[in-house]
C-alpha positions in Angstrom: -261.1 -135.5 -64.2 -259.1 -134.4 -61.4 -261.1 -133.2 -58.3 -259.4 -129.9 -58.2 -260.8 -129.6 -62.3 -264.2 -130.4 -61.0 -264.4 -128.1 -58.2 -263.2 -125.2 -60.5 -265.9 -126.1 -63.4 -268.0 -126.6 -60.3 -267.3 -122.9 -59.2 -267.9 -121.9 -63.0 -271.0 -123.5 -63.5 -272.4 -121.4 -60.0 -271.7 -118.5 -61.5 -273.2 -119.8 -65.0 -276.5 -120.7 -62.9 -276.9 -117.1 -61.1 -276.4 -116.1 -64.4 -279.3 -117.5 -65.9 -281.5 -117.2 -63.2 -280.9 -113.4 -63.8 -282.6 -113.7 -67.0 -284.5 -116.5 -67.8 -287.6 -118.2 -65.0 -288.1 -121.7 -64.7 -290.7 -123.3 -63.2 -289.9 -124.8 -59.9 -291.4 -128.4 -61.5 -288.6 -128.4 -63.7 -285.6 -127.1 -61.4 -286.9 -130.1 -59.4 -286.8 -132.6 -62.4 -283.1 -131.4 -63.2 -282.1 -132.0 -59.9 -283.5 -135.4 -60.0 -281.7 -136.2 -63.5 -278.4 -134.5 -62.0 -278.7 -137.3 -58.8 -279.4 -139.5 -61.5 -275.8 -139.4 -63.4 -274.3 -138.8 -59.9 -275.4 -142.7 -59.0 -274.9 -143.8 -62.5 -271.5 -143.0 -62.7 -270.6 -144.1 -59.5 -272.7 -148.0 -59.8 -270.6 -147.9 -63.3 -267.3 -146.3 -61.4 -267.1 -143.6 -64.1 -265.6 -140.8 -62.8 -266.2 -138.1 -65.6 -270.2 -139.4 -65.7 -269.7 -138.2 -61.6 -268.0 -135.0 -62.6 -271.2 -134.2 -65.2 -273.6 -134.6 -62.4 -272.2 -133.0 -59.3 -271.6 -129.9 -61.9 -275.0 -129.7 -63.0 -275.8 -129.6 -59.0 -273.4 -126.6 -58.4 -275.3 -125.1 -61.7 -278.6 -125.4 -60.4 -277.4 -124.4 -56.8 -276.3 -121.2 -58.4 -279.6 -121.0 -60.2 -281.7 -121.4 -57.2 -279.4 -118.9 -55.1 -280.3 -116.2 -57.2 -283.9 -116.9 -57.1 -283.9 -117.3 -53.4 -282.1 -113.9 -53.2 -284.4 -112.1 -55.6 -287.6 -112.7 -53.4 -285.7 -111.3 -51.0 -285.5 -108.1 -52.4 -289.1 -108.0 -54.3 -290.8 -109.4 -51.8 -290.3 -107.6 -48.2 -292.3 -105.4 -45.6 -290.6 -102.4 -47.5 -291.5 -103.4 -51.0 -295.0 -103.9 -49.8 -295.3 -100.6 -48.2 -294.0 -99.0 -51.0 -296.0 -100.6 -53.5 -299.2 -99.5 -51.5 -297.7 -95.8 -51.8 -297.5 -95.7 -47.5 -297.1 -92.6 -45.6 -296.1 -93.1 -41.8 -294.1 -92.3 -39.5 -291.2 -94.7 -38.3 -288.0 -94.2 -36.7 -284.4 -95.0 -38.7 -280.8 -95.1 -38.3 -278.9 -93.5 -41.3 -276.3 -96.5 -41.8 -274.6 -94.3 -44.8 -272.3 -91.6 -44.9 -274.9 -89.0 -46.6 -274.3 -87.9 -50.4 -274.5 -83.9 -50.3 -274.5 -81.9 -53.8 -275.7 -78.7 -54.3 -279.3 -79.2 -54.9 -280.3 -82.1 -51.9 -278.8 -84.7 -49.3 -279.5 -88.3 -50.1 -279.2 -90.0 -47.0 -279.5 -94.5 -46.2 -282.1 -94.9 -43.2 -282.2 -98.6 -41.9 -285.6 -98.6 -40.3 -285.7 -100.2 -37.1 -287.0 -104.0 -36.4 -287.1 -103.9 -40.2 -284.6 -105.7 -42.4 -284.0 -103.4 -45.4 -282.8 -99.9 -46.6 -284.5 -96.7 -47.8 -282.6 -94.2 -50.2 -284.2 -90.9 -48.8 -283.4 -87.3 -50.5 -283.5 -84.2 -48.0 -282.6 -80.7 -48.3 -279.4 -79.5 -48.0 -279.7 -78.3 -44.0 -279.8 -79.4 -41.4 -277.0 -81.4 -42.3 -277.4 -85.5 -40.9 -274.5 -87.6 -40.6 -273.9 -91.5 -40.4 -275.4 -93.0 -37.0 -278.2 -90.2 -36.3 -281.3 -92.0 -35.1 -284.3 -90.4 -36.8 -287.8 -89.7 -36.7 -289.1 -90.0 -40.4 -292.5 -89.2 -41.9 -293.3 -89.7 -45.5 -293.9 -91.9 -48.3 -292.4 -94.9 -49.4 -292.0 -95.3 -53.4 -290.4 -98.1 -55.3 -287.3 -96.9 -57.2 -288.1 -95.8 -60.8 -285.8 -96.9 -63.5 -285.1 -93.5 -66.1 -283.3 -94.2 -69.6 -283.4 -97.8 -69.9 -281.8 -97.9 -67.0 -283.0 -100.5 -64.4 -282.6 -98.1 -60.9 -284.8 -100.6 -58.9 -282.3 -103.5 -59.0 -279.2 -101.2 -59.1 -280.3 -100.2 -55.4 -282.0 -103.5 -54.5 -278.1 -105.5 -54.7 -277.3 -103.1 -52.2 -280.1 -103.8 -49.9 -282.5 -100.6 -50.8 -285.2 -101.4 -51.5 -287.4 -97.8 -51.5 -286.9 -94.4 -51.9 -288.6 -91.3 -49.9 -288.9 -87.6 -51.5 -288.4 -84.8 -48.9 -290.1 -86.8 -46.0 -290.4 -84.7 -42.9 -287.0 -85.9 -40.2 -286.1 -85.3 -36.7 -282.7 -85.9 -34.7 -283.7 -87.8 -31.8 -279.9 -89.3 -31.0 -276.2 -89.3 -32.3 -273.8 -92.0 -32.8 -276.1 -95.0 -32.9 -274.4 -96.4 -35.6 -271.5 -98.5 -35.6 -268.3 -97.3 -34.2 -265.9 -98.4 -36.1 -267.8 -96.8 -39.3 -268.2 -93.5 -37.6 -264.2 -93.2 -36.7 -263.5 -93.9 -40.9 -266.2 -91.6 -41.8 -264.8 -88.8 -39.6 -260.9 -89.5 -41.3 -262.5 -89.6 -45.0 -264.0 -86.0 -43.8 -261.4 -84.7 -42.1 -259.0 -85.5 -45.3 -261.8 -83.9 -47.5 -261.5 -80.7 -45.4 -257.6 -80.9 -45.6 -257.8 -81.2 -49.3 -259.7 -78.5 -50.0 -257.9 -76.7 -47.3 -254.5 -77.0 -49.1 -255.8 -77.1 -52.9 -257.7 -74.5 -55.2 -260.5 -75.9 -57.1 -261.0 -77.8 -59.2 -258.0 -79.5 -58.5 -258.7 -80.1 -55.0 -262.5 -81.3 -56.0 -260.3 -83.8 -58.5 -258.2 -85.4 -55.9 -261.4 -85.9 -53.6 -263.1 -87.8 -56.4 -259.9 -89.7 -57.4 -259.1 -90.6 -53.4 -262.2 -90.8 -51.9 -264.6 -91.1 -54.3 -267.1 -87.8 -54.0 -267.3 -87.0 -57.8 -270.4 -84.3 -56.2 -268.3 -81.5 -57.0 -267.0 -82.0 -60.3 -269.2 -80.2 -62.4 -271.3 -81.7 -64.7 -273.9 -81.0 -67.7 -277.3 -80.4 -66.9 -280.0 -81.9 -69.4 -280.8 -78.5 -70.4 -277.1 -78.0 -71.0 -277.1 -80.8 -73.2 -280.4 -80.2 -75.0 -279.0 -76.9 -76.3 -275.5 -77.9 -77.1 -276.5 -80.3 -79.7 -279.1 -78.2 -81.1 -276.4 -76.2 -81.9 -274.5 -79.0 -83.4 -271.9 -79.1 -80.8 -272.1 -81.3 -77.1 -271.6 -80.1 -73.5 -268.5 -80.8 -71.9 -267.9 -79.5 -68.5 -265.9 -82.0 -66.1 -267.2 -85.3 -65.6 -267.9 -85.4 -69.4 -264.7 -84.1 -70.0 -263.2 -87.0 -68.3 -265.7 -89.6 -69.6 -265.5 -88.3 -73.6 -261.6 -88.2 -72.8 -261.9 -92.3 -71.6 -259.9 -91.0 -68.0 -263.3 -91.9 -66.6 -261.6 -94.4 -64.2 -259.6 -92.0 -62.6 -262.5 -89.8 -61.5 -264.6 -92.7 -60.0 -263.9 -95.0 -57.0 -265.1 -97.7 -59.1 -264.4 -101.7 -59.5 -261.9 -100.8 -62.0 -260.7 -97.9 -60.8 -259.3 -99.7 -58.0 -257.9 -102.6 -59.6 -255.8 -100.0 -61.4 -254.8 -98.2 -58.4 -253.3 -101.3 -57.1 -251.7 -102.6 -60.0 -250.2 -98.9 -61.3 -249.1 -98.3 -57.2 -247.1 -102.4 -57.3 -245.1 -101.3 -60.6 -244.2 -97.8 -59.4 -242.9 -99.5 -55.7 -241.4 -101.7 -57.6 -240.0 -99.3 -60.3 -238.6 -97.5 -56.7 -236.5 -100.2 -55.7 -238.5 -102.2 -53.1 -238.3 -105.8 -53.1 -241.0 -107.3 -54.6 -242.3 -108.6 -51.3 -241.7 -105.5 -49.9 -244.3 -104.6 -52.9 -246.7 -107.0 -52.4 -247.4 -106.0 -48.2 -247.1 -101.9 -48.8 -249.8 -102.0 -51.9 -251.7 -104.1 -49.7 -251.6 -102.4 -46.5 -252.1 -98.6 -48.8 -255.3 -100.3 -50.6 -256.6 -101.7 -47.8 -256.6 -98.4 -45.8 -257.7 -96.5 -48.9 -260.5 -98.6 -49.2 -261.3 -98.2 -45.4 -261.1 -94.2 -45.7 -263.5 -94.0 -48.4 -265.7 -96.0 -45.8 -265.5 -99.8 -46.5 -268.3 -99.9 -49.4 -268.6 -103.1 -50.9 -267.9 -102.4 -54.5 -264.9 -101.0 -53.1 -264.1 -104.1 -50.7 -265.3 -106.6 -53.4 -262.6 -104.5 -56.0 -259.9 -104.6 -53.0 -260.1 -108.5 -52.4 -259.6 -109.0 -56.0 -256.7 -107.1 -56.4 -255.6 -108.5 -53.5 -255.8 -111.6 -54.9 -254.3 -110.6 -58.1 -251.2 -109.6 -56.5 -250.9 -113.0 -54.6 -251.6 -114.6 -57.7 -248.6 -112.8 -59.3 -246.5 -113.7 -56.6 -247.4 -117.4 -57.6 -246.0 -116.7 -60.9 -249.1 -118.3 -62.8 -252.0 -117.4 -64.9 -253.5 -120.2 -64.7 -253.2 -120.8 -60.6 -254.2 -116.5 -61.3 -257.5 -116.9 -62.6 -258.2 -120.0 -61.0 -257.9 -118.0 -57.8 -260.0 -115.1 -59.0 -263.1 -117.0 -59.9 -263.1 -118.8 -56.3 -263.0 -115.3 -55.4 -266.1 -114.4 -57.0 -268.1 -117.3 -56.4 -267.9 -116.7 -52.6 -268.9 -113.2 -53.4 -271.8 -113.9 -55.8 -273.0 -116.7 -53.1 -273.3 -113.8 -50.5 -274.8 -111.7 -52.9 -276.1 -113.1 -56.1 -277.4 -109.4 -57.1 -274.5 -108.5 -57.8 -273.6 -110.2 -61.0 -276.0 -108.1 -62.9 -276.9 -105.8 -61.4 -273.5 -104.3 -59.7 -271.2 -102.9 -62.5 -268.5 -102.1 -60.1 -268.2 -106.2 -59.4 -268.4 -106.5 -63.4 -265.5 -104.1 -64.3 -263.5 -105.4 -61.4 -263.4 -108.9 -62.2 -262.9 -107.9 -65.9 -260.0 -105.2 -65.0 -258.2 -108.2 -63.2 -258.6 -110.9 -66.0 -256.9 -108.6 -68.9 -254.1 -107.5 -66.0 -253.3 -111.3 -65.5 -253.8 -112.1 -69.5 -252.6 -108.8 -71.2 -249.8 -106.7 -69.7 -247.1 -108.8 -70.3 -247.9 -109.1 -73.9 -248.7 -105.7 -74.5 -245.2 -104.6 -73.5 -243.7 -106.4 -76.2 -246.0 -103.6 -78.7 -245.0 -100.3 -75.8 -241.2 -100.8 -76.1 -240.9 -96.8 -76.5 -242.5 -95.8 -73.1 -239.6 -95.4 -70.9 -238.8 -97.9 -68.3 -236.3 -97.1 -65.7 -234.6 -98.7 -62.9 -236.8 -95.9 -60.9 -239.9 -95.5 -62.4 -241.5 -98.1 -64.9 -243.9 -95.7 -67.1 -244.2 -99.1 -69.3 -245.6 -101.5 -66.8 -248.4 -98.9 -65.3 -249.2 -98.2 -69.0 -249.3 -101.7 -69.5 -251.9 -102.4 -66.7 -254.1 -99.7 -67.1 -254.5 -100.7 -70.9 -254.7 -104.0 -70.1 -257.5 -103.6 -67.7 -259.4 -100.9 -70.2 -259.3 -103.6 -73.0 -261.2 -106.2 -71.2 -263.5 -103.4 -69.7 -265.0 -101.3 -72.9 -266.6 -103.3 -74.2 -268.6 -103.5 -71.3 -268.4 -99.8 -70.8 -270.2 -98.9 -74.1 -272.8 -101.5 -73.4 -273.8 -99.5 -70.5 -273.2 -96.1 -71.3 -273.5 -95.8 -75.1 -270.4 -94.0 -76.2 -266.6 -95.3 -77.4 -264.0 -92.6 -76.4 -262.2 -92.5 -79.3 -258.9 -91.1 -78.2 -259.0 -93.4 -74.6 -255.9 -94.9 -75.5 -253.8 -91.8 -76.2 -255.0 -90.2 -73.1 -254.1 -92.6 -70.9 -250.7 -93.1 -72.5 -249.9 -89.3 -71.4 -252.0 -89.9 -68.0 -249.7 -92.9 -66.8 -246.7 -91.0 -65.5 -249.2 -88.8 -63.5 -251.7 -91.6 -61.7 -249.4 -93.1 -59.0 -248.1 -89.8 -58.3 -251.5 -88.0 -57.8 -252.1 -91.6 -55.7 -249.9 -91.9 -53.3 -248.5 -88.3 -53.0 -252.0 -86.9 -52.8 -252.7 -89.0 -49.4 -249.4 -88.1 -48.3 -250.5 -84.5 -48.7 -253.8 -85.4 -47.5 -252.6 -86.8 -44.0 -250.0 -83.6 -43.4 -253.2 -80.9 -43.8 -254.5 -82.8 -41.5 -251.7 -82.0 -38.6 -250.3 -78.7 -40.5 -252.4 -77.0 -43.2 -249.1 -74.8 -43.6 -247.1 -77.3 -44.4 -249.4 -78.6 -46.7 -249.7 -75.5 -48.5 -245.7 -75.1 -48.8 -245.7 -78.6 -50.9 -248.8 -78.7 -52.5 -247.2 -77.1 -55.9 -246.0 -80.7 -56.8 -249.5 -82.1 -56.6 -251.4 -79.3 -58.1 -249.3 -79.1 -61.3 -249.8 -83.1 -61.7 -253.7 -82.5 -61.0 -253.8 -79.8 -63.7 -251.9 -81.8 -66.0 -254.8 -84.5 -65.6 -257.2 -81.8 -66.3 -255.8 -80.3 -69.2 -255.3 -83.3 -71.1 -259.0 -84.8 -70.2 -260.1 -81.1 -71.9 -258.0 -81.5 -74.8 -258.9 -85.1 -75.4 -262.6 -84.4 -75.1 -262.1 -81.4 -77.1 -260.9 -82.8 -80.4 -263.5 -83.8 -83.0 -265.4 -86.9 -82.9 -263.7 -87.7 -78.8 -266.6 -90.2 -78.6 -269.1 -91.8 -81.2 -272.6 -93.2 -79.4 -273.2 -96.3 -80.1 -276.1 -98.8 -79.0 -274.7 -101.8 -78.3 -277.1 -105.0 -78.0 -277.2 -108.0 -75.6 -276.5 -110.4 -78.1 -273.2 -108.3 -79.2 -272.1 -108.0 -75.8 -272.0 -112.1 -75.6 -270.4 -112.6 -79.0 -267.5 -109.9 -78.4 -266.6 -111.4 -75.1 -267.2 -114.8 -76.4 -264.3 -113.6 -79.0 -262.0 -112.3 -76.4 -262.4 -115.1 -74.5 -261.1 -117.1 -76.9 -258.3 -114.7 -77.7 -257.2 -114.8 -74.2 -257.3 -118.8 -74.2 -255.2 -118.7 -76.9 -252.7 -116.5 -75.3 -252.2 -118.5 -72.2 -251.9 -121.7 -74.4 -249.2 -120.3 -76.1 -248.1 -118.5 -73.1 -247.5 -122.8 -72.1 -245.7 -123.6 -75.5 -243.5 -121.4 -75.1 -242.7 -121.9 -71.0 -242.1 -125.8 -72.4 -240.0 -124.6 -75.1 -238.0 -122.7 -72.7 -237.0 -125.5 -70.9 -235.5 -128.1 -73.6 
């Protein structure tokens, strides 16, 4: 076995041991007896100068380094000065920077304190004034609380892979400073709300509260089903559907949520349509880059967003390479190194999940599926078929995941995003444009803003019509076992693909 082979199977076999730490607990007797037996075949094979028996044992090591990663990491977020607190139900009084650009809705503020000479976060949810922004050092008094989970759904850990590890209702704040918080934050934090205020500026609603969500991720205003709402609508036989469940029912869901996927798309759809425009495909490859990167750091760096941008940063390099296999080889370094800094996240972070998976059926899938989409138009100016192509591709590998977690199968997903395509890179790249010139001329922006309001309403009306039609989405509860077996079967599928992707390069070249 080569040593580039083991060091890839070692990279797997990581990932395969944070895996099962995240379910399963072994005793630390036995992690200790398998690291024995694993130096065991290590100095076998090498006394008996057996390379593969060497290969076996150093990736059992990198298997049970994964495994003992994820355990080290987990007492790390169960078993802190914060956790303790909050399991004790603690009131006090403590002062905090707020290390997070505050969430404001309607209702509340939910603002991230970092308590001072205390390593950890706290998810605290204030009233709408006074208003707090990132970097305010604060005087706080209340109660700690450990994160409940609601609907099966596991709120504690979701916040923990991010470094919260409590949450405070209403505690009593006071501003002592400003701009204690890291500079460099504050200044991209100030552009993505300067950009908000020049969208809504130059928009009505709700297209400008669309393009806010699909740029900069603040889905707060899109309007949404309360569980009231909901309760009566299917007592009556029927199912609320404002917005967001427009858009989810619809399967646009993506486009409404700076999400893993979401961005792997964005830089995949935005490569074609430069592409499709006549730059060089180098020219491509640095302008995606350089309009991801800055996206990303607009919406304020967070790190499902900079884990999503480095792989499709990757993926782009990788296409440049001209290889699947070199492409996914690449991608799972990628994640290792991620999962290593944070082993959390391979559960518990959906947003890594969907972003890996996004990337694998981009590199797998769109090139076959455009064999099946020769009637989508493709241009020597615009390549409808190729940003189709992507965003299916990346949807396949992703639903299945998708109805795990939420418990629905838009029915009509692929249809809508068929008559979406032409719109996405438009709203994407035009809408900063537009963005950017509120910013210097709101007059301007008004005077051009037509374009981009008639491709936001265009979004909108087909997300209503999809979610409209009978049976958009069927709920279904998927089980962990299914999950396994259905990407056990695509993985296979794709294996197959990419062998026969190799028959037919060697064929090529008799």
């Amino acid at each position: 076995m080569k040593t580039s082979e083991i060091f890839f199977y070692g990279c797997m076999a990581v990932c395969g041991g944070v895996a099962l730490a995240s379910l399963v607990e072994i005793s630390n007797m036995l992690i200790a007896a398998l690291f024995g037996a694993a130096f065991f075949v290590v100095i076998t094979g090498a006394i008996f100068k057996k390379s593969s028996v060497i290969a076996i044992g150093l990736i059992l090591f990198c298997f049970l380094f994964g495994f003992c990663r994820f355990n080290f990491a987990w007492r790390q977020a169960h078993i802190n000065e914060i956790i303790t607190a909050s399991q004790n139900a603690t009131s006090g009084e403590f002062e905090a920077v707020i290390c997070g650009d505050p969430i404001v809705n309607a209702q509340n503020q939910q603002i991230i304190v970092c308590p001072q000479g205390v390593k950890g976060k706290i998810l605290a949810t204030v009233g709408v004034y006074p208003e707090y922004h990132y970097g305010d050092l604060v005087k706080i008094f209340g109660t700690l609380e450990l994160p409940q989970s609601f609907n099966e759904f596991d709120y504690q850990n979701y916040l923990a892979k991010s470094g919260i590890y409590a949450t405070m209702e209403k505690p009593q704040i006071s501003l002592i400073a400003e701009n204690e918080g890291n500079k460099i934050f504050s200044a991209l934090f100030s552009i993505k709300h300067s950009l908000e205020k020049s969208i809504e500026r130059s928009l009505p609603s709700p297209q400008d509260n669309l393009l806010e969500a699909i740029l900069l991720g603040d889905q707060t205003k899109l309007t949404s089903c309360s569980a009231k709402e909901i309760k009566t609508a299917q007592a009556a036989g029927g199912k609320c559907a404002k917005l967001k469940e427009q858009f989810n029912f619809s399967g646009l869901r993506h486009l409404a949520a700076v999400s893993g996927e979401h961005i792997t798309i964005m830089i995949a759809v935005i490569a074609v349509f430069l592409i499709g425009a006549g730059l060089s495909r180098r020219q491509t490859f640095w302008v995606t880059l350089i309009f991801i990167w800055a996206f990303i750091a607009m919406i304020g760096l967070p790190a499902s967003a900079v884990r999503a941008g480095i792989m499709g940063s990757l993926m782009l390099i990788a296409q440049r390479l001209g290889r699947t296999a070199d492409a996914f080889r690449i991608l799972v370094i990628a994640a290792v190194l991620m999962i290593l800094q944070n082993p959390l996240v391979l559960r518990f972070d959906q947003g890594f999940q969907l972003s890996f998976l996004a990337v694998i059926g981009m590199i797998y899938l769109s090139k076959p599926l455009e064999k099946y989409l020769q009637f989508i138009p493709k241009t020597s100016w615009l390549d409808l078929r190729g940003a189709l192509c992507a965003t299916l591709a990346a949807q396949a590998l992703t639903l299945p995941l998708q109805i795990f977690s939420f418990g629905y199968i838009p029915i009509y997903a692929a249809f809508a995003n068929i008559m979406a395509a032409p719109a996405v890179p438009f709203i994407t790249i035009f809408g900063f444009v537009l963005a950017l010139i509120g910013i210097a001329s709101q007059m301007i922006a008004q005077v051009i803003m037509f374009p981009m309001w008639l491709a936001l309403s265009y979004l909108l009306a087909i997300a209503k019509f999809f979610a409209g039609l009978p049976f958009s989405s069927i709920e279904i509860q998927m089980p962990f076992c299914a999950i396994v077996l259905i990407y056990a079967a695509i993985t296979a599928f794709l294996y197959y693909l990419s062998y026969k992707a190799k028959q037919n390069f060697f064929l090529e070249l008799r």
